[in-house]
C-alpha positions in Angstrom: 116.5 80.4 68.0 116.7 79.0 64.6 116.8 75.8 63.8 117.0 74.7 60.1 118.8 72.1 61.1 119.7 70.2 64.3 122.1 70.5 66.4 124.4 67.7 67.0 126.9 67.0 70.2 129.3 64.2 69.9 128.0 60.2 70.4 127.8 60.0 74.3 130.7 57.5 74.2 133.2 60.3 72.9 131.7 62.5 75.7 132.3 60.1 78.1 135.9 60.0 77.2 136.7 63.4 77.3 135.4 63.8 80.7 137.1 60.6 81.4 140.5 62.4 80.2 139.8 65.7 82.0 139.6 63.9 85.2 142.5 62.0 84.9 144.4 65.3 84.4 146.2 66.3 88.1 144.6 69.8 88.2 146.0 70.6 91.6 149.8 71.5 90.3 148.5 73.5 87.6 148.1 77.2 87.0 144.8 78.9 86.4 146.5 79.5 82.5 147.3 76.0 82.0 143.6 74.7 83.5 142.2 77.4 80.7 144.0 75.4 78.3 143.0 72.0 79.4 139.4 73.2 79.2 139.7 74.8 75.8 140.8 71.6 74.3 138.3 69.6 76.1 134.9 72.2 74.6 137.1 72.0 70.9 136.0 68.2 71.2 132.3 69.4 71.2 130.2 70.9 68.6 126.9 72.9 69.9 126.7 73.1 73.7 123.7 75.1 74.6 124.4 78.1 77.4 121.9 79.8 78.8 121.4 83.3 80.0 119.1 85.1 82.2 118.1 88.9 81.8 117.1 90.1 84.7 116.8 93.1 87.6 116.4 92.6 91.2 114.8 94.5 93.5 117.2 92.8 96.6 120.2 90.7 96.6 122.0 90.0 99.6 125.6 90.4 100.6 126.5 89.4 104.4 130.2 90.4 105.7 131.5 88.8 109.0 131.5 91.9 111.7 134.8 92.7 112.7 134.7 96.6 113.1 132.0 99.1 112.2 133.2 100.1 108.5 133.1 103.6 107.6 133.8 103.6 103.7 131.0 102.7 101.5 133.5 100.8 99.3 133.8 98.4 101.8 130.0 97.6 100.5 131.6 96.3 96.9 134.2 94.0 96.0 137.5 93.5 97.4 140.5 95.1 96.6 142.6 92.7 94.0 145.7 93.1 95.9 143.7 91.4 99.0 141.2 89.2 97.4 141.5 85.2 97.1 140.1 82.6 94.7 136.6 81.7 95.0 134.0 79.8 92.8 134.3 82.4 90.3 137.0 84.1 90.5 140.8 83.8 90.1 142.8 85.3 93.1 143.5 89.0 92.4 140.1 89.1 89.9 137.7 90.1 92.4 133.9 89.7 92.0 130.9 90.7 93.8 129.1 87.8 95.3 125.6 88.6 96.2 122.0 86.1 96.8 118.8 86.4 96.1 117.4 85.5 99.6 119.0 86.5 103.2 119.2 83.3 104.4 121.5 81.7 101.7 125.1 83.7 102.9 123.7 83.0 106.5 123.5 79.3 105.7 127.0 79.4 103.7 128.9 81.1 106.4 127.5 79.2 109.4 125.9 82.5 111.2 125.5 81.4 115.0 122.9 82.4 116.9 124.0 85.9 118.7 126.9 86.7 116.0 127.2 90.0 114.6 127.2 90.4 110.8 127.1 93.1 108.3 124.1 92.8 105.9 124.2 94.8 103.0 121.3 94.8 100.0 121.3 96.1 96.8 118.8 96.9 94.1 119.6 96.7 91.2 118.9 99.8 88.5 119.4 98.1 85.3 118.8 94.6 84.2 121.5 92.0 84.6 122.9 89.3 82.0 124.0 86.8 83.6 125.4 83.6 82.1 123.3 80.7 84.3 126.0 77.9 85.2 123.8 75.1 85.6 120.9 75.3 83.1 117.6 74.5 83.9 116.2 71.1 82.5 116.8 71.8 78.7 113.8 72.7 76.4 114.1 70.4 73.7 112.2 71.4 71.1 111.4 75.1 69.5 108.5 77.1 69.2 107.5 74.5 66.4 107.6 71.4 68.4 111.2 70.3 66.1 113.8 68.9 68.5 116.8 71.1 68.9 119.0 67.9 69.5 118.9 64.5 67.8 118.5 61.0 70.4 122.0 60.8 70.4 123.0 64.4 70.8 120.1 65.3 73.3 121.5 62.5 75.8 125.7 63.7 75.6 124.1 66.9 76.3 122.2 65.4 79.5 125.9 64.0 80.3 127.8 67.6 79.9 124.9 69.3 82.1 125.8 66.7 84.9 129.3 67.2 84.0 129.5 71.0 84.7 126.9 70.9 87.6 129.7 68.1 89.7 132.4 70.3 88.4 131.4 73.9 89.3 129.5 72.8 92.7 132.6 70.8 94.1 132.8 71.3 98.1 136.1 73.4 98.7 137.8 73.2 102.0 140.9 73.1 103.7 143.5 71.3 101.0 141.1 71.5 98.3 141.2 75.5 97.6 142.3 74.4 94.3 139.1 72.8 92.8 138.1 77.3 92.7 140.7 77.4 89.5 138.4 75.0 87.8 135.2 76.5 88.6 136.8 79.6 88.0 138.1 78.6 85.0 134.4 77.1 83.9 133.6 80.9 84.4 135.8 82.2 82.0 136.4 80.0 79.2 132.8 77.8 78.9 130.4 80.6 80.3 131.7 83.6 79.5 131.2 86.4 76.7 131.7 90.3 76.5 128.3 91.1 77.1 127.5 89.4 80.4 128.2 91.3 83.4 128.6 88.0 85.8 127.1 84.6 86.6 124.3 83.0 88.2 125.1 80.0 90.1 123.2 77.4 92.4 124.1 77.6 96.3 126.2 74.9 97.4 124.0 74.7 101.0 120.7 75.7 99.2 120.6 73.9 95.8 117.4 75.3 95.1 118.3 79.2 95.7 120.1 80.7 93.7 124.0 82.9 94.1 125.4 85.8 91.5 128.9 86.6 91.1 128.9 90.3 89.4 131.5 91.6 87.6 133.0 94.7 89.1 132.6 97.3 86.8 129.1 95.8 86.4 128.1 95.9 90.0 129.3 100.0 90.3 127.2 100.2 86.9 123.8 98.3 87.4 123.5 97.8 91.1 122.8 100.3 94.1 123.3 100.0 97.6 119.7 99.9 99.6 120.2 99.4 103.0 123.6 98.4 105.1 122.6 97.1 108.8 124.4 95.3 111.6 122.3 92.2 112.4 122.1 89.1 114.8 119.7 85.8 114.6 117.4 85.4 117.8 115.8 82.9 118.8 112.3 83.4 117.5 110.5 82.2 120.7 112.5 84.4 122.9 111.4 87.1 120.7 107.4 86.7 120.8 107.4 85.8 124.4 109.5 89.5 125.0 106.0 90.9 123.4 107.9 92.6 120.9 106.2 90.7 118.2 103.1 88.8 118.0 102.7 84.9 117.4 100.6 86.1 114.4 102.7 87.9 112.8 105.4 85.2 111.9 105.5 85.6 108.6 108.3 88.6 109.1 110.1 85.8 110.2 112.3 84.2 107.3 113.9 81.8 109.2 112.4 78.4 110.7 113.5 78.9 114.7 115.3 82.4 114.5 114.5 85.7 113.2 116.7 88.1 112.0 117.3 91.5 114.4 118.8 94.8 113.5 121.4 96.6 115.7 122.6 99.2 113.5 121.7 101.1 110.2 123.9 102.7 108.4 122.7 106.4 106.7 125.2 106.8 104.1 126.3 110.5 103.1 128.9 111.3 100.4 130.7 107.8 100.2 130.6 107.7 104.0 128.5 105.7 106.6 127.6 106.2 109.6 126.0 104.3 112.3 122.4 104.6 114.2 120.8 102.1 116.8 118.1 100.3 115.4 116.0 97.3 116.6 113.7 96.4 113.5 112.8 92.8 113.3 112.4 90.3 109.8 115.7 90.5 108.1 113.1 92.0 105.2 114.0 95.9 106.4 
């Protein structure tokens, strides 16, 4: 980065109102064109707010799918259809996304997998590097390469205040009655963090704050990513499990869960866009 001179953020006080206003706007009645605006007028109050992205490939991300029937069409592995997809974090309804983890457990966790449920697991690899626009930034680096502070005193704290800002904003539970808080995070995904080169986001999980979620663009995903492995799983209980003698007490470190382990039912073999279903009983959730 260059930095002949610093940057500069409004005083904190200015910050303060402008989140101040934005709160005080009734964001439920609005549509996601009218949120866009809202936001664009609030970042035209700011100067320089550092974004961060990431560069990256992965040799597994997760996708989980709750089991309803055995499906047969590998698109089923991708995003949904826009004529059947909803809002989510980052995405508008009818603008799907492809929401995939970087560890198994997180979309178990998320989707409150019971012990014994049937789910679809699907990993993917991916075969070119991602750029991903990172929601919430690590703690800023504040100076360059030659010890200079990017941000003056005053600057470097309203930036501190915008990080917590967008990190309350874009993690807001959603529930029942509250579906509408996804246009804002949604909206955070394509006016603040957003530019023609990144192919999604990276995002912190809501019941794992310290792992890590991506929402990939679609044409990205069909672009960079390929499909692994596709499996029909269930949690066991991980006692059960080594006193069956299928699996010895020392080697628990297959395990990636702290009292259940992860068991395969089915893999799928996949053959011209088609899948198709063998038994399988591997152990791990690492397969």
């Amino acid at each position: 980065m260059k930095n002949k001179k610093q940057w500069t953020l409004p005083p904190p006080a200015h910050v303060l109102a402008c989140i101040e206003s934005w709160r005080n706007l009734d964001l439920r009645k609005k549509e996601d064109s009218e949120i866009d605006k809202e936001l664009s007028s609030f970042l035209d109050s700011l100067e320089t707010f550092h974004v961060s992205s990431v560069k990256q490939s992965w040799s597994k991300l997760w996708r989980l799918r709750k089991f309803n029937y055995r499906i047969k069409d590998v698109s089923e592995c991708w995003e949904p259809p826009a004529a059947n997809c909803p809002m989510g974090r980052c995405n508008a309804k009818g603008s799907p996304v492809l929401y995939v983890s970087e560890k198994l457990k997180i979309p178990f966790e998320e989707l409150v997998i019971q012990p014994n449920e049937q789910v679809c697991v699907i990993m993917y690899k991916s075969i070119k590097r991602l750029n991903l626009m990172r929601i919430v930034s690590k703690k800023f680096k504040e100076t360059n390469i030659n010890g200079k502070p990017f941000y003056d005193d005053d600057s470097m704290l309203s930036y501190q205040i915008l990080r917590e800002f967008v990190r309350s904003e874009f993690l807001k539970p959603v529930g029942k009655g509250t579906e509408y808080l996804h246009r804002i995070s949604g909206s955070m995904c394509r006016v603040w963090f957003d530019d023609k080169d990144s192919d999604g986001w990276l995002y912190p999980s809501m019941q794992s704050p310290n792992d890590l979620n991506i929402a990939i663009k679609p044409e990205s995903a069909h672009k960079k990513l390929k499909i692994e492995d596709i499996r029909i799983v269930q949690m066991v209980n991980k006692e059960d499990v080594i006193k069956s003698g299928r699996i010895k007490d020392s080697d628990l470190p297959l395990f990636n869960m702290v009292k259940m382990v992860v068991e395969s039912i089915f893999r799928g073999s996949i053959k011209e866009g088609q899948i198709t279903w063998i038994p399988s009983n591997d152990l791990g959730g690492n397969f």
